[in-house]
C-alpha positions as CSV (number, residue, x, y, z in Angstrom):
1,X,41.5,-30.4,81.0
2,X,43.4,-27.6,82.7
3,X,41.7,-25.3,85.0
4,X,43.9,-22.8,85.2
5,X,47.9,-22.1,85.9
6,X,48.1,-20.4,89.2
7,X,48.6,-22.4,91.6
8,X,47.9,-20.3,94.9
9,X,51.0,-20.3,96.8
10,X,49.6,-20.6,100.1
11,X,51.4,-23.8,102.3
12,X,51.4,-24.7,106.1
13,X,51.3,-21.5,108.6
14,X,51.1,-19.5,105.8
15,X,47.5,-20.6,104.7
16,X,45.2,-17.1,105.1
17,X,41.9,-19.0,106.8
18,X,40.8,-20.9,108.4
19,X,37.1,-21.7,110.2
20,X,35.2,-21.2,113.7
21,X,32.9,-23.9,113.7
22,X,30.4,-22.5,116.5
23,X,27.7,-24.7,117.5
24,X,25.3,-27.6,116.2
25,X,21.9,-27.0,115.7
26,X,19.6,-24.9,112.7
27,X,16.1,-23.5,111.7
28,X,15.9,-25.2,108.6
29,X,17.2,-28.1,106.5
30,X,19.1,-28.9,103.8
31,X,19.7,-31.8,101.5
32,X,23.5,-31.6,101.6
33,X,24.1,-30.9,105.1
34,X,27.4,-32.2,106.9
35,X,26.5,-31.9,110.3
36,X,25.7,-34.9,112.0
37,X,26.3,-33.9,115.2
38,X,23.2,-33.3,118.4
39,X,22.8,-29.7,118.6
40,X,25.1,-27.6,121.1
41,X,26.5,-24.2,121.4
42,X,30.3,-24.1,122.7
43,X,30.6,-20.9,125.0
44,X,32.5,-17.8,124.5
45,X,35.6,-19.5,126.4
46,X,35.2,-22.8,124.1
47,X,35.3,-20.4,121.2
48,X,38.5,-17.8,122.5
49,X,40.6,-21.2,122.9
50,X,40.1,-22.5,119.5
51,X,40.8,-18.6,118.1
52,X,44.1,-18.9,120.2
53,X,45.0,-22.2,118.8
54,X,44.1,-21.5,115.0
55,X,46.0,-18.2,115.3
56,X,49.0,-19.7,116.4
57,X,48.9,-22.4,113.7
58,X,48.3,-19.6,110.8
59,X,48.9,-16.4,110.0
60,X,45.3,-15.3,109.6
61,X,43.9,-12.8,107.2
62,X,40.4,-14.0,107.4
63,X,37.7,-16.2,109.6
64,X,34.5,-17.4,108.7
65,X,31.9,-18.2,111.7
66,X,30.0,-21.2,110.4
67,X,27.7,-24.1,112.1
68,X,24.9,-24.9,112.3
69,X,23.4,-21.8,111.9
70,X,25.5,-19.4,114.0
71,X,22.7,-16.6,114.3
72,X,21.5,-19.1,116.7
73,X,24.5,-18.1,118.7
74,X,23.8,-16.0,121.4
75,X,27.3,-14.5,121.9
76,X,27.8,-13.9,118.0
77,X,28.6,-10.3,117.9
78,X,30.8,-10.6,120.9
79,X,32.7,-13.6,118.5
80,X,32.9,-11.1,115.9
81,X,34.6,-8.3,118.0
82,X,37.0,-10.8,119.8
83,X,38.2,-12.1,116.3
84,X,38.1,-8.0,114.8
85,X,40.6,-7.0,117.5
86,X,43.3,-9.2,116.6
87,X,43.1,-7.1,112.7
88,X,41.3,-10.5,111.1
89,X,38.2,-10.1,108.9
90,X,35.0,-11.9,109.5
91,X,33.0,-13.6,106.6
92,X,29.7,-14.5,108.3
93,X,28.5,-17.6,106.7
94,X,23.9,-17.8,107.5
95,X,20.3,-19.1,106.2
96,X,19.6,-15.3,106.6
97,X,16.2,-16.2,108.0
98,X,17.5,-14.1,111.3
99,X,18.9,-11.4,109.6
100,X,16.6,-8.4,110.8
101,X,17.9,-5.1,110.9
102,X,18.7,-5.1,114.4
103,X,20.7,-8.1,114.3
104,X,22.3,-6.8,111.4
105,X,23.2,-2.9,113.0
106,X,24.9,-5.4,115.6
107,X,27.1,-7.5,113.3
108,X,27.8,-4.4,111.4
109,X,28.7,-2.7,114.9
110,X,30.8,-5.9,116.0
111,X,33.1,-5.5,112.9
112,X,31.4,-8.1,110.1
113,X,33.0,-8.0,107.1
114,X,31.5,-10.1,104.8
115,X,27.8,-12.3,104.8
116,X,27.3,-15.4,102.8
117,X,24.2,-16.4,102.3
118,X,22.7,-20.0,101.8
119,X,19.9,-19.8,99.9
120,X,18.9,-22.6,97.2
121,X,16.1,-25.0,96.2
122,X,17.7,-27.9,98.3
123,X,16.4,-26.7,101.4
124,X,13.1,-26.5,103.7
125,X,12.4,-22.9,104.7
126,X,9.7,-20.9,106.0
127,X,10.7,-17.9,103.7
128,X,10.6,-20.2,100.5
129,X,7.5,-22.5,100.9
130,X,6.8,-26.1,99.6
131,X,5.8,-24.1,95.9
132,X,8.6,-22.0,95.2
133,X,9.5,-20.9,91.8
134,X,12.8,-19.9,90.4
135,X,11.6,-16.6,90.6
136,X,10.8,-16.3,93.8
137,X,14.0,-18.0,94.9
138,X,15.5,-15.1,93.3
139,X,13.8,-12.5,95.2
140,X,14.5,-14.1,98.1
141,X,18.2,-13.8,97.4
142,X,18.0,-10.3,95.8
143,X,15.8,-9.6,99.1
144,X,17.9,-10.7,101.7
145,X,21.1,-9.5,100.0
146,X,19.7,-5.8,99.5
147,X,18.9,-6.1,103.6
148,X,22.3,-6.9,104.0
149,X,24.0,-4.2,101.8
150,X,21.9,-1.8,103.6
151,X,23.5,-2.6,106.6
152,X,26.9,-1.7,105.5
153,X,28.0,-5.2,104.9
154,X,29.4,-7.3,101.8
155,X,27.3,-10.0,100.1
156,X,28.1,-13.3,99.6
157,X,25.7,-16.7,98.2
158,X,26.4,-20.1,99.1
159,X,25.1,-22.9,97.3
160,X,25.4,-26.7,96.9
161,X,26.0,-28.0,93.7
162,X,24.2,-31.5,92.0
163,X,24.6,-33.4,89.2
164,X,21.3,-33.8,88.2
165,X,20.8,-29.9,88.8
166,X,23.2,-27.9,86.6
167,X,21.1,-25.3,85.5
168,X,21.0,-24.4,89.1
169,X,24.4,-23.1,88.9
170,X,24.4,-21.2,85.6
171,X,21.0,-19.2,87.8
172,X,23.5,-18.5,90.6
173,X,26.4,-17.0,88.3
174,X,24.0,-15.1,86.6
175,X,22.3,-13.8,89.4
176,X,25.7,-12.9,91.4
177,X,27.3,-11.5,87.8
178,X,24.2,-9.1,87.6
179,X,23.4,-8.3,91.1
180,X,24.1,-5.1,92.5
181,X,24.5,-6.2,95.8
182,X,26.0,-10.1,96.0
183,X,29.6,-9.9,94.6
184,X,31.1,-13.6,95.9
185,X,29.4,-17.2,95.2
186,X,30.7,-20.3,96.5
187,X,29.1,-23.1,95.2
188,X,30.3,-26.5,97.0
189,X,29.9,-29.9,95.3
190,X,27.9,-32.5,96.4
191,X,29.4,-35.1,98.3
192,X,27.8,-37.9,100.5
193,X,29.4,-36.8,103.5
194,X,28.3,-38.7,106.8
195,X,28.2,-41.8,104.0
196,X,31.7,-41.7,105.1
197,X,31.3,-42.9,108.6
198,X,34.0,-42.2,111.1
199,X,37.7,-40.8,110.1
200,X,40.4,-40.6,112.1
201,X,43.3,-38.1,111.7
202,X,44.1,-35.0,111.1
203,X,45.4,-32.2,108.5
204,X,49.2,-32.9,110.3
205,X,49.2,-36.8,110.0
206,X,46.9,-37.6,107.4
207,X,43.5,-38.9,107.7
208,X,41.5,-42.2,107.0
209,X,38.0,-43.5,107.2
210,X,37.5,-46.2,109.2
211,X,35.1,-48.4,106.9
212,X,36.7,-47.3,103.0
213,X,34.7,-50.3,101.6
214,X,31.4,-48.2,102.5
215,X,32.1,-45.1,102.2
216,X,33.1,-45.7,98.2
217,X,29.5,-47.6,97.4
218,X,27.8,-44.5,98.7
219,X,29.9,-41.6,96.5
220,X,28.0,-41.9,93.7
221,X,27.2,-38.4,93.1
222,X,30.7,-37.5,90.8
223,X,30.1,-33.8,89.8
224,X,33.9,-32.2,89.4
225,X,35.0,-29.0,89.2
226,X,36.5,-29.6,86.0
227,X,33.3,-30.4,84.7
228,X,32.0,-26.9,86.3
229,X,34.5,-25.1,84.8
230,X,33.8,-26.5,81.2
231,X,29.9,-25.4,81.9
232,X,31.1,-21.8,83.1
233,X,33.3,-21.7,80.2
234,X,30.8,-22.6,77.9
235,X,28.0,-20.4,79.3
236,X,29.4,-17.2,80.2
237,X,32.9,-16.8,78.9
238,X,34.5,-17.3,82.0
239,X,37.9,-19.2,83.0
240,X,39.3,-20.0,86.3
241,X,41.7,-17.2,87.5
242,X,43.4,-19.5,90.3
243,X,43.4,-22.6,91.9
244,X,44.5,-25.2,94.5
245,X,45.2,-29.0,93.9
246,X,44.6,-31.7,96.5
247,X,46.5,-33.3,99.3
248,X,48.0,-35.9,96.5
249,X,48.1,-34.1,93.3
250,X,48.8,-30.8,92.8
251,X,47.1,-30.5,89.3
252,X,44.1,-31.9,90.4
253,X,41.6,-28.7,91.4
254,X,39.4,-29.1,94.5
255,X,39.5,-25.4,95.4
256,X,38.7,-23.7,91.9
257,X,38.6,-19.8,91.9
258,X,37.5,-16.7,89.2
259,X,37.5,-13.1,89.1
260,X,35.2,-11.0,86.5
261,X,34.6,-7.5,86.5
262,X,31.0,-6.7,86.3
263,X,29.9,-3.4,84.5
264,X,26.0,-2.7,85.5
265,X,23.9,0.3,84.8
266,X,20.7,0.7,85.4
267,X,18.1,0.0,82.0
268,X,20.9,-1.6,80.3
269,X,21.8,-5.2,80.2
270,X,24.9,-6.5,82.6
271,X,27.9,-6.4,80.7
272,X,30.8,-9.1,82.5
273,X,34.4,-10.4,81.6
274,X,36.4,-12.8,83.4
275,X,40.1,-12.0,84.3
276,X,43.6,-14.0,83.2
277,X,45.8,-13.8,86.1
278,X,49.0,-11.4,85.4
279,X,52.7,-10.6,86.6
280,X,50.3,-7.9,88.5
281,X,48.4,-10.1,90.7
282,X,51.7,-12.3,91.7
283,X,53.8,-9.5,92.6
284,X,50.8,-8.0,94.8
285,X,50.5,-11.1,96.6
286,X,54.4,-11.3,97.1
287,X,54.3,-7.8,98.2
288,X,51.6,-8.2,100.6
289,X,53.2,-11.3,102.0
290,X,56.3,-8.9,102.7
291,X,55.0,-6.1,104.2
292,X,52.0,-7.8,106.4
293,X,53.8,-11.1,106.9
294,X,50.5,-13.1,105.8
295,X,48.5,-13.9,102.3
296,X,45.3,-11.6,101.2
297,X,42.4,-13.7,101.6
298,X,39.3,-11.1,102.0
299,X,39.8,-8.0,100.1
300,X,36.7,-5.6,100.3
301,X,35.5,-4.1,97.3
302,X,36.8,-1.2,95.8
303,X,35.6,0.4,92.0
304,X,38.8,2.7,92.2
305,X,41.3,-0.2,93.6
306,X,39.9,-2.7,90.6
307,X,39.8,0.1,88.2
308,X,43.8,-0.1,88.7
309,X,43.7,-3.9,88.8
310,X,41.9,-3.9,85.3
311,X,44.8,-1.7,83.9
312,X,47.3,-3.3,85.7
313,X,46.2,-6.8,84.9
314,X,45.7,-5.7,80.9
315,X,49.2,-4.5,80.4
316,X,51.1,-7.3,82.2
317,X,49.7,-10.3,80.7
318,X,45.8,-10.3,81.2
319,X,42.7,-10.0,78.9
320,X,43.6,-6.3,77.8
321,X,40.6,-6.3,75.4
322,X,37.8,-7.5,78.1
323,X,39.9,-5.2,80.4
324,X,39.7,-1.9,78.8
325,X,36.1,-1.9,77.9
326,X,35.1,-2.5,81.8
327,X,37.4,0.5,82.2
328,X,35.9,2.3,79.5
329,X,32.2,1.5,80.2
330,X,32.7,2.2,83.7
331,X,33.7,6.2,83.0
332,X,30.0,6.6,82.3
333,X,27.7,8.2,84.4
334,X,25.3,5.9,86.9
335,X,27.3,3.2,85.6
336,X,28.4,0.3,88.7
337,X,31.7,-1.6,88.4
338,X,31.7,-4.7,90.7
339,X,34.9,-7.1,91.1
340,X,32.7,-10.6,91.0
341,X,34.7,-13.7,92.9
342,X,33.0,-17.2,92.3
343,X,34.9,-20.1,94.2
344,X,33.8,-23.8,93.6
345,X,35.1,-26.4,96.2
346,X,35.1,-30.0,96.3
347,X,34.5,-31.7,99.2
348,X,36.8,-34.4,101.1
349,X,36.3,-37.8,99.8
350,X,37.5,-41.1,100.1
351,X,40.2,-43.0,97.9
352,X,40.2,-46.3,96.6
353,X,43.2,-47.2,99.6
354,X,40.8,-45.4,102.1
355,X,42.8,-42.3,102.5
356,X,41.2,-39.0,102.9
357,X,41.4,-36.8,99.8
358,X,41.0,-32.9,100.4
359,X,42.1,-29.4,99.5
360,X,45.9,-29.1,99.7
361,X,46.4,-27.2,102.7
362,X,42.6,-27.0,103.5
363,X,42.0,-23.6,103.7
364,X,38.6,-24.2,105.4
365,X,40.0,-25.7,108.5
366,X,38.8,-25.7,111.6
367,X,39.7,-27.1,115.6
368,X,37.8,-30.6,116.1
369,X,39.4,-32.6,119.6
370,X,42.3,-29.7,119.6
371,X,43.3,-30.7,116.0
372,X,42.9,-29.1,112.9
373,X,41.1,-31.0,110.2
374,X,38.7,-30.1,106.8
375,X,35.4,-28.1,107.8
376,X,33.2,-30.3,105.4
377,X,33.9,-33.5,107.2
378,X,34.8,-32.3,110.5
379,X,31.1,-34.0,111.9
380,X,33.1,-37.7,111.0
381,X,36.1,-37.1,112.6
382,X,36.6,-38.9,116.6
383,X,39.0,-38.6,118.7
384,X,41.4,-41.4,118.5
385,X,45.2,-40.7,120.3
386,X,47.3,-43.7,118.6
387,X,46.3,-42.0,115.3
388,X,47.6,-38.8,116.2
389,X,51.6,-40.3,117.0
């Protein structure tokens, strides 16, 4: 099955993020977590070095602050305005259960762009209880992303996607599709992570795990984002609208991307259709390459901008019937038009010759020992110099 025929065209320097990874440490917990680390917080200095060093590896058009749970950092905001005034946007990636307004007038004063947040029925919170429904997991979302809107920020929600729980992720497109607040999901497959044990390596020379042999009894979890994208297919019309292969075949898709306008109004019921990509969206990207010297990778939302995307896309080789009746329906009074982005991403893994599969690229990369290496299994990675001639 194909997912898609844009391949994104982003390769070494040229990759548009990458990740702060800020400190160890949370308020709650979470089935799928990665971190295996003790809890610390690296200092403001800690953080400025690894900015200078992904900065000079990459030509930067966004950063996400992950962790642990970096509201638990106590120099976030400064973070936020050190990364803001070198022109890089900030996607803020939280539980949410610290998000009060004042916290969030700071972020929005610091310069946040963007806040994902990591709500699902995999974790234990305080905010969800022991009993929680499917309903009131999605007024938790709708409640925590309307605090964040108010604020003057973008909404984003992260989830964890499992095998035996695929009606979980049909709830999370439908919620994002319709919401008039939350216009991004990222859901991330589940993969047994510190199963892996230790890896040495890096995103420049490769990496390995240390004990293959275990790490492939324990993946036994095998969701795949082709077998996503046949669900999102089948369930809501949607197809993917770009994609990246991994770091040994192109055509195989770990980092699986779509686009869908959203039409909402209020009394009515949501009305959604996915984009094709066009000749449009490759010569924006080529022009924007030119004339900032860097890929898009956060683009804030703007009816009037994807208004002209929709008629763009239609007459140079998109969807023109889905197309023109988001245009259409959006002329309307009180009506809402939302670009939707949904990302699915597949986590490292092992191979059968004990090589590290990942993203090609890795957009999510972040510093671990002064190298750069894959967010997701950054926890497994130690130090180890002869692997790094």
């Amino acid at each position: 099955m194909t997912v898609g025929d844009w391949h994104l065209p982003w390769q070494g320097e040229q990759i548009p993020h990458a990740v702060l990874d800020l400190l160890r440490g949370c308020n709650i917990t979470c089935r799928a977590c990665y971190n295996t680390e003790p809890a610390n917080v690296k200092s403001l200095d800690e953080v400025r070095q690894e900015l200078q060093v992904l900065t000079a590896r990459r030509r930067l058009d966004s950063i996400s602050l992950l962790g642990g749970e970096p509201t638990l950092h106590p120099r976030l905001c400064d973070i936020v305005h050190m990364i803001k005034t070198k022109g890089i946007s900030v996607e803020l990636f939280t539980n949410g259960l610290l998000l009060e307004p004042a916290l969030l007038a700071e972020l929005r004063r610091a310069g946040t762009d963007l806040v994902f947040l990591h709500i699902d029925s995999h974790q234990t919170r305080p905010d969800l209880g022991d009993g929680w429904t499917a309903d009131g997991l999605r007024e938790l979302r709708a409640r925590r992303a309307a605090a964040v809107a108010a604020a003057g920020m973008e909404v984003g929600l992260t989830m964890t996607a499992y095998e035996d729980a695929l009606p979980e992720i049909d709830e999370a497109v439908r919620f994002v599709l319709a919401s008039p607040h939350v216009d991004y999901l990222l859901a991330t497959l589940f993969r047994d992570v510190p199963a892996m044990g230790a890896v040495v390596g890096d995103l420049d020379v490769g990496m390995r795990a240390v004990r293959p042999p275990v790490v492939l009894a324990a993946q036994h979890d095998r969701l795949t984002n082709e077998m996503v994208c046949a669900r999102l297919a089948k369930q809501f019309g949607l197809r993917p609208f770009a994609n990246l292969g991994s770091s040994r075949d192109p055509d195989d898709p770990r980092w699986v991307s779509y686009l869908a306008g959203s039409l909402l109004s209020e009394g009515e019921t949501p009305f959604w259709t996915g984009l094709r990509v066009s000749a449009a969206e490759r010569l924006f990207l080529a022009v924007y390459r030119f004339l900032r010297r860097r890929y898009p990778f956060y683009i804030p939302q703007s009816p009037g901008r994807f208004r002209l995307q929709l008629l763009l896309n239609a007459v140079t080789g998109g969807v023109a019937r889905g197309n023109l009746a988001l245009l259409i329906g959006s002329l309307k009074k009180g009506s809402n038009l939302r670009a939707k982005r949904l990302l699915l991403q597949c986590p490292a893994e092992v191979a059968g010759d004990g090589t590290i599969v990942h993203c090609a690229g890795c957009p999510d990369a972040t510093i671990r020992h002064g190298h750069l290496v894959p967010l997701c299994i950054s926890d497994q990675i130690i130090a180890c110099p002869r692997c790094q001639e």
